[in-house]
C-alpha positions in Angstrom: 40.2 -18.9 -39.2 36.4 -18.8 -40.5 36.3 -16.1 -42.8 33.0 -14.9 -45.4 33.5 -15.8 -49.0 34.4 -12.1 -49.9 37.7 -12.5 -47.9 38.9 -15.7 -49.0 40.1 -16.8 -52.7 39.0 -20.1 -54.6 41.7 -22.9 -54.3 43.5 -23.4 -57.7 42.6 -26.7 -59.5 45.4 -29.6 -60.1 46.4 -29.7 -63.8 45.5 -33.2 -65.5 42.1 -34.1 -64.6 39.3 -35.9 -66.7 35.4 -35.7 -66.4 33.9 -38.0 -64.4 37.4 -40.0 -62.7 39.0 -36.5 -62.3 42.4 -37.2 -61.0 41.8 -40.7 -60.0 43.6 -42.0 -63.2 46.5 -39.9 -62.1 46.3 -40.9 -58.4 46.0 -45.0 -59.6 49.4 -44.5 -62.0 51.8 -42.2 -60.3 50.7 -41.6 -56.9 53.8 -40.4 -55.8 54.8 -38.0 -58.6 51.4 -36.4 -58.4 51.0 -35.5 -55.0 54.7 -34.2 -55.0 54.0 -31.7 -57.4 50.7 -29.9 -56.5 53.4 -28.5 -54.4 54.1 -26.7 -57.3 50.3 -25.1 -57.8 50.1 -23.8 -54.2 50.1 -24.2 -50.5 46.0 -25.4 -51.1 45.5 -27.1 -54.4 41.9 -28.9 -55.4 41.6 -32.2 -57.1 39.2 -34.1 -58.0 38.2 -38.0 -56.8 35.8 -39.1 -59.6 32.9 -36.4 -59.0 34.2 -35.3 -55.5 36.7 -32.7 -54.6 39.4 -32.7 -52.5 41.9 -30.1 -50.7 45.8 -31.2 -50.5 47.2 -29.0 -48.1 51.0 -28.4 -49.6 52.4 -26.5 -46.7 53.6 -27.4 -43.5 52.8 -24.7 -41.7 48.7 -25.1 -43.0 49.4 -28.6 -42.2 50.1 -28.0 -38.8 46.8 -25.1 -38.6 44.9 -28.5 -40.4 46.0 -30.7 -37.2 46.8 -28.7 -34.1 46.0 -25.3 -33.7 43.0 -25.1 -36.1 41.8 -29.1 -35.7 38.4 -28.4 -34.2 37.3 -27.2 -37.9 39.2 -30.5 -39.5 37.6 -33.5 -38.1 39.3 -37.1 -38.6 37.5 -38.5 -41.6 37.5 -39.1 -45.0 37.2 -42.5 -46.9 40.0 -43.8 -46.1 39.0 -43.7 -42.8 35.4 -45.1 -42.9 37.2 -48.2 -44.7 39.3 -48.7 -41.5 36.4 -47.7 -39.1 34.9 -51.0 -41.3 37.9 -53.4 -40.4 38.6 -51.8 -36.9 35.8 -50.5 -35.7 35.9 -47.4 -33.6 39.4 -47.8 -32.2 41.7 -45.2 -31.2 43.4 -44.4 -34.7 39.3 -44.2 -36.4 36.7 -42.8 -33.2 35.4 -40.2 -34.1 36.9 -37.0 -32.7 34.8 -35.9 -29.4 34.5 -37.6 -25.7 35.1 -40.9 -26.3 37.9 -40.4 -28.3 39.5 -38.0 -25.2 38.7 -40.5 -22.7 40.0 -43.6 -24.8 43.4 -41.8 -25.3 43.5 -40.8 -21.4 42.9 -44.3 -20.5 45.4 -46.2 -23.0 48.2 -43.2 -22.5 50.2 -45.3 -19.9 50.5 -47.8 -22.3 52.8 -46.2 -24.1 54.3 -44.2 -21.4 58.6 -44.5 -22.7 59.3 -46.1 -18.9 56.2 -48.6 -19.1 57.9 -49.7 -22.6 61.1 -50.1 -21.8 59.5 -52.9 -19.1 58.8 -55.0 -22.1 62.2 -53.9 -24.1 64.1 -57.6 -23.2 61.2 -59.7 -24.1 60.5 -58.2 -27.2 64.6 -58.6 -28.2 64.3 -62.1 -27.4 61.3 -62.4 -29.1 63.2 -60.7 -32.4 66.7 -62.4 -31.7 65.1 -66.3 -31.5 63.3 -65.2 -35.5 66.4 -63.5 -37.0 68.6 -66.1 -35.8 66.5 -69.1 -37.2 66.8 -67.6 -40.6 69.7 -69.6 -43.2 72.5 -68.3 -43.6 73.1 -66.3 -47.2 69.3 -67.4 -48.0 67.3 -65.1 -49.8 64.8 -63.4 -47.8 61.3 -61.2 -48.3 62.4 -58.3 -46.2 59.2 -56.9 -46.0 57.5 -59.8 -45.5 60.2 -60.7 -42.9 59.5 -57.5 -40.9 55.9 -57.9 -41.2 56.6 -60.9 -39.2 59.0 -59.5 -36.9 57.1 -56.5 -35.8 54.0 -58.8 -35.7 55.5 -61.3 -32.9 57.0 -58.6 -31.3 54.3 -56.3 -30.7 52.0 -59.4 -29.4 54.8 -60.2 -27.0 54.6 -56.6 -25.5 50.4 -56.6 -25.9 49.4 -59.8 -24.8 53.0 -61.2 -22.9 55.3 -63.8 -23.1 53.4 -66.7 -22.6 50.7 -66.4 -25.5 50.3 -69.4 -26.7 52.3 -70.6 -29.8 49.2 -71.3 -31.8 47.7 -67.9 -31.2 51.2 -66.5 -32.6 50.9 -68.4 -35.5 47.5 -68.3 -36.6 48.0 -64.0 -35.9 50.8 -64.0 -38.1 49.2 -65.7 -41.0 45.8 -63.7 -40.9 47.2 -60.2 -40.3 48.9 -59.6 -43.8 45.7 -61.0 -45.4 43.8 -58.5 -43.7 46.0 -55.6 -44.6 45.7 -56.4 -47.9 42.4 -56.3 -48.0 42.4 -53.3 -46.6 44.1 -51.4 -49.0 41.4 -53.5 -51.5 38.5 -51.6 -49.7 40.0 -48.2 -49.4 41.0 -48.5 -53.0 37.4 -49.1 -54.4 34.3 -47.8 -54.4 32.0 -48.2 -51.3 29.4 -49.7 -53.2 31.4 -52.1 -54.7 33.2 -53.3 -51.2 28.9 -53.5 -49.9 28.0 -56.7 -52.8 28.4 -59.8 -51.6 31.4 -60.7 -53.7 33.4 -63.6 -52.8 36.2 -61.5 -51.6 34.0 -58.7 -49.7 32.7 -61.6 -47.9 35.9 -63.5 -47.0 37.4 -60.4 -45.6 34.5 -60.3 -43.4 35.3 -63.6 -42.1 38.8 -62.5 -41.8 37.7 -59.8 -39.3 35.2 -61.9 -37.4 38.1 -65.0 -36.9 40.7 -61.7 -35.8 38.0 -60.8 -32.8 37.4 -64.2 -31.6 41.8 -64.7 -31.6 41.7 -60.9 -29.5 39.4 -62.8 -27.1 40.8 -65.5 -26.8 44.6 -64.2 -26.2 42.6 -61.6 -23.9 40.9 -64.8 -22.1 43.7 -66.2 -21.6 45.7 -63.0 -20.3 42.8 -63.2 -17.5 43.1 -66.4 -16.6 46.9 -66.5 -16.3 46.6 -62.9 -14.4 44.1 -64.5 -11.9 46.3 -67.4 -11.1 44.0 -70.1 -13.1 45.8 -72.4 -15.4 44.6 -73.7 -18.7 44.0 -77.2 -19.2 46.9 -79.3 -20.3 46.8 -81.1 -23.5 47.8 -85.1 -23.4 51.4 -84.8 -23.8 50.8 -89.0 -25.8 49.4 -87.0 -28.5 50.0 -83.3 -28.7 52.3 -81.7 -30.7 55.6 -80.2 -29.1 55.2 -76.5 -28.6 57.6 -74.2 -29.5 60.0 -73.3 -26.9 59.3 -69.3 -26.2 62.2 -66.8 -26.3 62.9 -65.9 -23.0 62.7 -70.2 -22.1 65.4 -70.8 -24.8 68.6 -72.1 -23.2 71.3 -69.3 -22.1 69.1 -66.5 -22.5 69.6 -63.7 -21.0 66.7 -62.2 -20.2 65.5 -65.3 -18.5 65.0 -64.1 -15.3 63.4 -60.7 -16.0 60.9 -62.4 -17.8 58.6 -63.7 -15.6 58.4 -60.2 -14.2 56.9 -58.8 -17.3 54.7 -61.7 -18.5 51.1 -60.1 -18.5 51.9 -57.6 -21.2 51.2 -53.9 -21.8 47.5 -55.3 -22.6 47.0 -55.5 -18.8 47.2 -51.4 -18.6 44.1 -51.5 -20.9 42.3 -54.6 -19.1 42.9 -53.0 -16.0 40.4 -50.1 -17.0 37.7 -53.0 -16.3 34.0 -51.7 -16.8 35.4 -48.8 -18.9 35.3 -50.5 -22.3 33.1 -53.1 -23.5 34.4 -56.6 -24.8 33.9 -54.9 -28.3 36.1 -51.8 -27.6 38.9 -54.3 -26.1 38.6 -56.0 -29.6 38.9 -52.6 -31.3 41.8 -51.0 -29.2 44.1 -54.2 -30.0 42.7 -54.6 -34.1 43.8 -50.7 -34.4 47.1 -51.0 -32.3 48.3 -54.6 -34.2 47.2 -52.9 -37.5 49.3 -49.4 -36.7 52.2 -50.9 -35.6 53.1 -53.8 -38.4 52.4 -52.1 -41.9 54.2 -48.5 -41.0 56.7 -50.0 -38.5 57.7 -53.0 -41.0 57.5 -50.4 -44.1 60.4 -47.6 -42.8 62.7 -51.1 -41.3 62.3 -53.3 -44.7 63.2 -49.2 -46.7 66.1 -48.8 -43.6 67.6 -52.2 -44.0 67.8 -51.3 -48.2 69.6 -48.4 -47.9 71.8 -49.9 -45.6 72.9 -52.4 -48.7 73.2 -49.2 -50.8 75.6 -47.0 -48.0 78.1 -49.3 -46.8 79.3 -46.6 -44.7 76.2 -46.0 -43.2 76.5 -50.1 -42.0 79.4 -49.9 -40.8 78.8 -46.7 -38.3 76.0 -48.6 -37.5 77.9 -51.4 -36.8 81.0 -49.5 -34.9 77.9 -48.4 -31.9 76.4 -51.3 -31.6 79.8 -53.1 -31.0 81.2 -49.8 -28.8 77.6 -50.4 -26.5 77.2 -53.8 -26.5 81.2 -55.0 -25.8 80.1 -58.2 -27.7 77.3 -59.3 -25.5 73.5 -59.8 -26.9 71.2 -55.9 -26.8 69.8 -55.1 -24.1 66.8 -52.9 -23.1 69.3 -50.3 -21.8 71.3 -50.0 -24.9 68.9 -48.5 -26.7 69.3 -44.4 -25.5 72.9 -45.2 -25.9 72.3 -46.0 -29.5 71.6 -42.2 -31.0 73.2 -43.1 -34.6 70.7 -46.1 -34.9 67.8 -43.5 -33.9 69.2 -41.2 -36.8 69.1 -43.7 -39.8 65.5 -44.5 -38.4 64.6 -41.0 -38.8 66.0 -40.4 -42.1 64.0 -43.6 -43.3 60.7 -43.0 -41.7 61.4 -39.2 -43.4 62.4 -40.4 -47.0 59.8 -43.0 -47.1 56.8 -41.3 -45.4 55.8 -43.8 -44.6 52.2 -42.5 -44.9 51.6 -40.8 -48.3 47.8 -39.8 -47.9 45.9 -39.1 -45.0 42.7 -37.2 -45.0 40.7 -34.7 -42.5 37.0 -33.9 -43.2 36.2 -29.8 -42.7 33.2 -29.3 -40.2 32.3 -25.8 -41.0 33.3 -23.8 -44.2 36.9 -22.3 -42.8 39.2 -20.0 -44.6 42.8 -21.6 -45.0 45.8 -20.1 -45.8 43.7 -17.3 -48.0 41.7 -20.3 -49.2 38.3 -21.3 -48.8 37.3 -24.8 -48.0 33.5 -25.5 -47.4 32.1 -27.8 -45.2 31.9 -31.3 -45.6 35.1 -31.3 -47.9 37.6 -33.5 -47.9 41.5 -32.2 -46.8 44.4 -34.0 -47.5 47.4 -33.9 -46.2 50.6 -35.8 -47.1 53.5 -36.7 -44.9 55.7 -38.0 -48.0 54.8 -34.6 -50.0 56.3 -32.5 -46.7 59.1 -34.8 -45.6 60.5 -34.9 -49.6 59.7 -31.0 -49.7 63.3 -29.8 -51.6 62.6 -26.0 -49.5 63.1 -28.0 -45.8 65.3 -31.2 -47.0 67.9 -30.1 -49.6 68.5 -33.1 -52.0 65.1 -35.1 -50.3 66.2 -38.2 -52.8 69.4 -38.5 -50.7 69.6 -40.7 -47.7 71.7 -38.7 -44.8 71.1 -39.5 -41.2 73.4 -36.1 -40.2 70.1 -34.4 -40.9 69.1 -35.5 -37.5 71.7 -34.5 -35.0 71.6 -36.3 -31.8 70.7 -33.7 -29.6 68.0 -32.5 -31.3 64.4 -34.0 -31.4 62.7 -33.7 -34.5 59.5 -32.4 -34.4 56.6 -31.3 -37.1 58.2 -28.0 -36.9 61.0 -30.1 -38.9 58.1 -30.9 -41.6 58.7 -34.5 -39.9 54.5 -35.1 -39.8 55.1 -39.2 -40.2 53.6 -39.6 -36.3 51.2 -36.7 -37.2 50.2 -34.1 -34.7 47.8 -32.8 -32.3 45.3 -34.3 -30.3 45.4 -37.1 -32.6 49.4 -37.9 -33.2 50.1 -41.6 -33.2 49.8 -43.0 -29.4 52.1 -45.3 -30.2 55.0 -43.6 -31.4 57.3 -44.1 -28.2 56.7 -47.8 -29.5 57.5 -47.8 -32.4 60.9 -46.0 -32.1 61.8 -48.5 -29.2 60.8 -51.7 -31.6 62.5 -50.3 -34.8 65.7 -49.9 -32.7 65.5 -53.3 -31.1 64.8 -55.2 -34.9 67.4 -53.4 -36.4 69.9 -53.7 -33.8 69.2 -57.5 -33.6 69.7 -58.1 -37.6 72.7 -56.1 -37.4 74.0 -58.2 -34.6 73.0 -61.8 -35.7 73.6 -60.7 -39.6 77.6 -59.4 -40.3 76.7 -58.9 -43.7 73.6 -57.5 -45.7 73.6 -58.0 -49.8 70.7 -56.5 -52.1 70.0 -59.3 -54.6 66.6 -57.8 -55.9 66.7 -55.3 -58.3 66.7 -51.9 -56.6 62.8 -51.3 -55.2 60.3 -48.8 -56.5 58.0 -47.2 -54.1 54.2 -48.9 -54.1 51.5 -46.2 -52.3 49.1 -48.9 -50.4 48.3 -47.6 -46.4 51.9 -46.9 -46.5 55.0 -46.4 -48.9 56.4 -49.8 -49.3 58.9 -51.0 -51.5 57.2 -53.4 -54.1 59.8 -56.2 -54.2 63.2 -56.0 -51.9 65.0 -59.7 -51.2 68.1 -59.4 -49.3 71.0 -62.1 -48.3 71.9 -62.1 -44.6 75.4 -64.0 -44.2 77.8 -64.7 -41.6 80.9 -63.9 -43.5 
């Protein structure tokens, strides 16, 4: 790939930048429409972030050189990144690439092994069937501050177990949205400006410190519960009467599995013992609650819209569940028997990104694609840009599931790149599949009828591709 200067051409400039912001202005105001059409300029097309440049790499093919067979020469970096190397701290998704990074994955792998999931599949539909079915019937809802939620409780019933306590739950799902957002804040901004002790740089450094001590203390009390220990009781004369968990609800029927399963996929990690700090521990569960609510809640909140949009799409939908389930509540073993589901999962997560930037630093100068990109630069690449790429996905704006047959996995070789590739492809993307099926089986199943009563939702670039306001009424009739 590393070719001299005389071999390799300059990489043509975007159209439409300005001195000094370059094409920030462009990047702030229509994200989307921008980074679509550099397509249009080449497969390796330079912009411009204020002073700094930039390489958006157009093609899937250079995309795939970028992330697998060339990624020694394109480190994980960028800004974005050292914002969420900031809030997470050197996690999975943000270590730097190297030993650590090899040995982290190794260890967290059976995690997210497809057979160690499925052991948590029941509690988590629990977990999602006891939240969907407390909503009001015909109410209008925040879908995607509803999934938010969902995916949040659902993923710390699989991390942490079933018998986190209530207060944990709630004080994780109020703090984690507040976080995200000021996330995006920080990789929006300048670094200098996110470095003065403004009142919000400094509350969303609070925020992080009160997420560690909640890590450790749902990690303290996974410990004490998995050594037998119990926690001391509080005086039933004047404590407040907990929530019942999912799987101790009346008639559930996942009851007895439960107990089985209570420790939580955390325990795979735990169990690595002196091989990570207390610190990494906090890191490896900031990076994995982080991953899995914004782009899991973002592509279900854009699935359940279109669903308003193709009735014919529901009612498919609809016909499998019914044909699988024989009008009993999901179960984990429905889920592989559920391939049209998977489908109008894929088609969202490939419509809707749901990342739209993501960004590679090069570590020598490297010739790519004819092009030459020094070292130190900055390469982008965009999963929206390939997966809306008119050349692979004829009509891209249209929402068809029957581009994904069901016995064919898609792959990057697809231009699907949402899970990335490479030595650094999302860990978690067994997970998320298995949780996006379970939510939006359980909605479809506790909700017979779905009704857009938003106006239809534009696309807002933040981490992810989210819709910017979507409210939805869920009715029994």
């Amino acid at each position: 790939m590393t070719a001299s200067p005389a071999a390799s051409a300059s990489v043509p400039t975007a159209p439409g930048g300005l001195p000094l912001i370059g094409h920030a202005h462009l990047l702030a105001r229509t994200p989307l429409p921008f980074i679509t059409s550099l397509r249009d300029h080449g497969s390796v097309v330079r912009i411009r972030l204020g002073p700094t440049p930039a390489y958006v790499v157009t093609d899937p093919v250079l995309t795939r050189t970028v992330l697998v067979t060339e990624a020694a020469h394109f480190a994980k970096g960028g800004k974005i990144f050292d914002v969420l190397r900031g809030v997470f701290g050197d996690g999975l998704a943000t270590v730097a690439d190297g030993e650590t990074h090899l040995r982290n994955r190794r260890l967290m792998q059976p995690m997210f092994n497809r057979a160690h999931i499925a052991t948590r599949g029941n509690a988590m539909i629990d977990q999602v069937g006891a939240m969907v079915g407390a909503w009001e019937d015909d109410q209008l809802r925040d879908v995607f501050a509803d999934m938010n939620d969902v995916t949040l409780a659902a993923f710390l019933v699989a991390l942490f177990g079933m018998d986190l306590p209530t207060d944990l739950q709630r004080e994780f799902t109020v703090l984690m949205p507040v976080i995200m957002k000021e996330t995006i804040r920080q990789t929006i901004l300048p670094p200098w400006v996110t470095r003065l002790p403004l009142p919000a740089n400094r509350a969303h450094r609070r925020h992080i410190a009160r997420l560690r001590v909640l890590i450790d203390q749902a990690v303290d009390h996974h410990s004490g519960r998995s050594a037998g220990t119990s926690l001391a009781a509080p005086d039933p004369a004047t404590a407040p009467d907990p929530d019942p968990a999912p799987a101790d609800a009346a008639g559930c029927p996942h009851k007895a599995a439960a107990g089985d399963v209570q420790a939580g996929l955390f325990e795979t990690l735990s169990a690595a013992g002196d091989q990570f700090t207390r610190r990494q521990l906090q890191d490896e569960a900031i990076t994995l609650m982080n991953a899995a609510i914004e782009t899991t809640a973002t592509a279900l909140a854009w699935t359940l819209y279109e669903l308003t949009r193709h009735p014919e799409i529901e009612q498919r939908l609809r016909a499998e569940l019914a044909a699988v389930c024989t009008g009993r509540s999901l179960r984990q073993e429905d889920l592989d028997r559920l391939p049209y589901a998977r489908q109008v999962l894929q088609e969202a997560v490939r419509k809707y990104g749901p990342a739209w930037m993501v960004t590679r630093t090069a570590t020598r100068d490297v010739d790519l694609g004819g092009h030459r990109i020094p070292r130190g630069a900055d390469v982008v690449w965009s999963p929206y840009l390939l997966q809306n790429d008119p050349a692979r996905f004829p009509e891209p704006s249209a929402f068809d599931p029957d581009r994904w047959p069901p016995d064919r996995v898609p792959t990057t070789r697809d231009s699907l790149f949402a899970f990335g590739d490479g030595r650094r492809k999302c860990i978690g993307e067994n997970f998320a599949w298995t949780e996006m099926q379970i939510i939006l089986a359980t909605v479809l199943q506790t909700w017979p009828r779905l009704r857009l009563v938003s106006r239809p939702p534009r696309p807002q670039t933040a981490i992810t591709v989210k819709p910017d306001k979507l409210a939805i009424a869920f009715g029994t009739s």
